[in-house]
N, C-alpha and C positions, 0 to 999 in steps of 0.2 A: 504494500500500500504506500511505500514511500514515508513511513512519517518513521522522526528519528531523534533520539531523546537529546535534549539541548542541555549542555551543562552549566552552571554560575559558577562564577568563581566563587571561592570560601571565604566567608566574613562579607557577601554581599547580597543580604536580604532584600534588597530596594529592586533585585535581579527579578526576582518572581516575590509580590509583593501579595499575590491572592492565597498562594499557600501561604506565604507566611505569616498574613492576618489569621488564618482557619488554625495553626498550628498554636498559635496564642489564644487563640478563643477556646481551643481545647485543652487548652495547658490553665488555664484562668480557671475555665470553668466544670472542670472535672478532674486532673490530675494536679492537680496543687488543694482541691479541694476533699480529694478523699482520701484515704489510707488502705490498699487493696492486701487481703492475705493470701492469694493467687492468683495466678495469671488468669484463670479462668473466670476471678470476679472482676478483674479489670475489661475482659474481653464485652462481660454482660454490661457492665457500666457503661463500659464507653459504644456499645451495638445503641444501647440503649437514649443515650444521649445524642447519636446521630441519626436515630429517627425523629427526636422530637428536632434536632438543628434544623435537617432536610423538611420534616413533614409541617411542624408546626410552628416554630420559634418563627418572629418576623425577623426580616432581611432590609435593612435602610436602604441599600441598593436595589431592592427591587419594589423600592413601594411600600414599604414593611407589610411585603406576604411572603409567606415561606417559598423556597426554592421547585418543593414538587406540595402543591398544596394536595388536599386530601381528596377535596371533589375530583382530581385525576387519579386517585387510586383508587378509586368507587364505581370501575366502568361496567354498563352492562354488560356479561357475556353474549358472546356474538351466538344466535343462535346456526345458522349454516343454514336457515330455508329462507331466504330475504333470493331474490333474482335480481341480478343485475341486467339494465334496458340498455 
């Protein structure tokens, strides 16, 4: 497909500035705030915290609505008898 991973140099965050806001928002608001006794409650914590980031939490950049709001996970099944004209 052609697409080919671009490197920063080290110590320059300003390089790719969207991870590195999302890496502080998760470091702020989840791993600085809790104390995990396995990796596997770190895993449910933080699955857990990226669905309400994605699904629900508002986004200043988008309007403050979430990035995949819910009414897009809510779609009808398609049933297979609709004809197309």
């Amino acid at each position: 497909m052609g697409v080919t991973p671009l490197k920063i140099y080290p110590g320059s965050p300003w390089e790719n500035g969207y991870n590195e806001r999302f890496n502080g928002t998760l470091r702020r608001e989840v791993l600085n705030a809790e104390w995990f006794a396995s990796t596997q409650q770190a895993q449910a914590v933080i699955g857990q915290w990226l669905r309400q980031y994605n699904h629900i939490r508002p986004h200043h950049a988008l309007g403050m609505r979430p990035p995949i709001p819910e009414t897009l996970l809510e779609k009808p099944p398609k049933s297979g008898t609709a004809k197309g004209g």
